[in-house]
N, C-alpha and C positions, 0 to 999 in steps of 0.2 A: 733617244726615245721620249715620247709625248707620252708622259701620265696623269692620272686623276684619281684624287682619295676621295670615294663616295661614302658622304654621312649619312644618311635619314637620322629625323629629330624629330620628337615629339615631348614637349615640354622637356628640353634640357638644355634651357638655359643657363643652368650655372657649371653644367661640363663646357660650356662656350667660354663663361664669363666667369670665373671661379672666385667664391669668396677666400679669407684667406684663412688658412689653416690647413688641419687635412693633412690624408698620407697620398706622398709621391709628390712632392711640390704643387699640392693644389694652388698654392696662393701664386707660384712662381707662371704657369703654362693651362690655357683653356686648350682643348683637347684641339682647334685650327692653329696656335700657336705649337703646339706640341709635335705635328705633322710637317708645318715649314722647319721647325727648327732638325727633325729627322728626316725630312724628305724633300730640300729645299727646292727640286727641281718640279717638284707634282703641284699642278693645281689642288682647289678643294675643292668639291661641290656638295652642297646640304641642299639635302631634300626632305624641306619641311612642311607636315602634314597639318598646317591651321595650328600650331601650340598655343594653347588659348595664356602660357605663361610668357606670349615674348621673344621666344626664340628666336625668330623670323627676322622681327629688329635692331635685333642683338646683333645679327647675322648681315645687316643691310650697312649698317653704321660701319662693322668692319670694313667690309667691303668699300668704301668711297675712300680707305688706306692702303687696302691690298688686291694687288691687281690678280693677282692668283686664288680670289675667292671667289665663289658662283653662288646663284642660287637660284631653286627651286620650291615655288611655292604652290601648294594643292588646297584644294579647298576644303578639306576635310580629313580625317585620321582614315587613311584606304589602305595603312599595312604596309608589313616589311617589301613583302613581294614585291607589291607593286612599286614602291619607291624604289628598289632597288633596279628591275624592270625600266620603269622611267629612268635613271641615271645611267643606264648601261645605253640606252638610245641616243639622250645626252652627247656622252663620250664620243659613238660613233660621229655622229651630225656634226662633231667640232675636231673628228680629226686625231684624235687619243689615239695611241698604240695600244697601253697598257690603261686598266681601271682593278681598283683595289675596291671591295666590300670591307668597310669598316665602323663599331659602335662608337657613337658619340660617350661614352659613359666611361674611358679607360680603362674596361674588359680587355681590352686591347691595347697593347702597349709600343707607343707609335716609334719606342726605340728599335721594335722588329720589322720595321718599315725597310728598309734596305737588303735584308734578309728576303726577300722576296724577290726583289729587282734581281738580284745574284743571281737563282733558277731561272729566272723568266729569260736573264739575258744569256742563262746556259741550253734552252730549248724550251720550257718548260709550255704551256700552253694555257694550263691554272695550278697557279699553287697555294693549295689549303693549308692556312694553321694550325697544325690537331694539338689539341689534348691529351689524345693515347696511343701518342707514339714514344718510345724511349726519349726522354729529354723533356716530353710533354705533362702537363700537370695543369688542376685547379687550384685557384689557393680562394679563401673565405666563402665559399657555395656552404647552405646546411645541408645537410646528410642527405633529406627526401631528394631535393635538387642533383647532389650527383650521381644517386641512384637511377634519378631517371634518366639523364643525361645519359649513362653511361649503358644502358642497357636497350636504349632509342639506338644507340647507335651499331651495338650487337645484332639488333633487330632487323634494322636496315640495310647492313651492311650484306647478311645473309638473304633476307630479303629480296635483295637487287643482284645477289651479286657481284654488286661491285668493289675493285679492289681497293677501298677507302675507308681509313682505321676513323677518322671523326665526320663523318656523313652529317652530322648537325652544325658544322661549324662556321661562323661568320666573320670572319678575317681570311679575305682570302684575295688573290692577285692574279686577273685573267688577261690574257692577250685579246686583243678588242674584238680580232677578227674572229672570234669561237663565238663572239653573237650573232653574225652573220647567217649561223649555220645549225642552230639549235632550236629556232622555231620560241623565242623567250615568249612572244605575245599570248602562247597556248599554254604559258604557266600562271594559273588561276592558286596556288597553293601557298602560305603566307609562316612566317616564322621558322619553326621547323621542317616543314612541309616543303616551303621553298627552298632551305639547302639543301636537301635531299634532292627533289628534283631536278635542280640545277648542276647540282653535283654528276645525278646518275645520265642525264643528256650528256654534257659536254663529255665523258667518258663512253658511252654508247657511241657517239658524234667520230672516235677515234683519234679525239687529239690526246696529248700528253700531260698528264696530272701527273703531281707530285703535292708531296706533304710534307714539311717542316714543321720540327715540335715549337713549341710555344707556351710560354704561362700564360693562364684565362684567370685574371681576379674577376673579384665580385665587383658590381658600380661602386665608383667613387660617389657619387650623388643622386638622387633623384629615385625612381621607381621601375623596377621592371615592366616590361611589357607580356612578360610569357602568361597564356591564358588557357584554361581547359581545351577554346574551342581549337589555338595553334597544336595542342598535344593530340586531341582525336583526329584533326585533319591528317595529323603525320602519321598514324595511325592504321588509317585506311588508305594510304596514300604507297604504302611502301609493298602490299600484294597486289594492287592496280601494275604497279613498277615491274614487280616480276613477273606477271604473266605477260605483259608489253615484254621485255626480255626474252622469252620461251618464245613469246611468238614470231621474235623478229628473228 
């Protein structure tokens, strides 16, 4: 099987290029080294939205070493969705079987990179990294953060409907062909908003989800991106979902 590990990046550069120090071998693995070294058979592709820190470069220089790196560059900060969206069309246009959603900032931990492959090569169709399933856990979030996290996802999940314990989650490992089939161009919703929606189609859609727990740390470097406006969008985003639901 043909896969690809989809980054979006926006100013994280030193999740690329890692100074040295740091917990989890910063100094030793930038999060593209981290992924060959756990997933050596997957391309990578960043989708980088203008980092006005470099990223892009960072990213280019690799590249003329490693023939398994790609890139995507946009002209401006257009959001998770959409990056993600672009990379998933990517994938198709070159032939991918399998495409993985994954943070540049080692939230993610690319040793659970294979743990994925395993479902996907037993049936699976997407498999989500949750949080709150047995086995699942945050470690260094402050208190407001998991609270919300954790009741976003209570919300949503009642909400939709759907049978999916981390509905927020972005580590995740789809079979290519579920884009095909879910209409991605009409998901206009970013951050939060967008795993939720992507989540409640490809399920809606009647392929096969599954979930594998997972530890979620906090970024090794740089700054979040979560913003009031991705929490209201998801917001109002997840009663739009279940009425679409009732009514279909």
């Amino acid at each position: 099987m043909k896969g690809v590990v989809i980054i979006p990046t926006y100013n994280e550069r030193e999740n690329i290029i890692p100074r040295s120090g740091g917990r989890r071998n910063a100094s030793q693995y930038g999060i593209i080294d981290a992924v060959h070294k756990n997933l050596p058979q997957a391309d990578v592709l960043i989708v980088d939205d203008a980092s006005p820190d470099g990223t892009a470069d960072v990213v280019k220089q690799k590249m003329k070493r490693d023939p398994k790196l790609h890139l995507i560059e946009r002209e401006g900060k257009l959001g998770l969705g959409t990056a993600y969206i672009r990379g998933f069309g990517w994938a198709l246009e070159h032939g991918y079987d399998y495409a993985f959603e994954m943070d540049a900032d080692f939230s993610h931990d690319p040793a659970d990179l294979p743990r994925f492959i395993a479902e996907i090569q037993k049936g699976a169709d997407l498999v989500i990294g949750s949080r709150y399933m047995p086995g699942g856990g945050v470690v260094d979030w402050p208190a407001k953060r998991m609270i919300l996290s954790h009741y976003a996802n209570i919300y949503a999940r009642f909400g939709t409907a759907a049978p999916i314990k981390d509905m927020t989650a972005g580590f995740k490992c789809y079979r290519t062909e579920v884009f095909k089939h879910i209409r991605m161009q009409e998901i206009e919703t970013d951050g939060y908003g967008f795993q939720i929606e992507i989540d409640y189609r490809v399920w809606r859609a009647g392929f096969r989800v599954r979930e594998i727990p997972i530890i979620f740390r906090d970024r090794r470097m740089g700054v979040s991106k979560l913003n009031k406006r991705i929490v209201w969008q998801a917001l109002f985003l997840v009663p739009r979902l279940g009425l679409w639901n009732l009514w279909r």
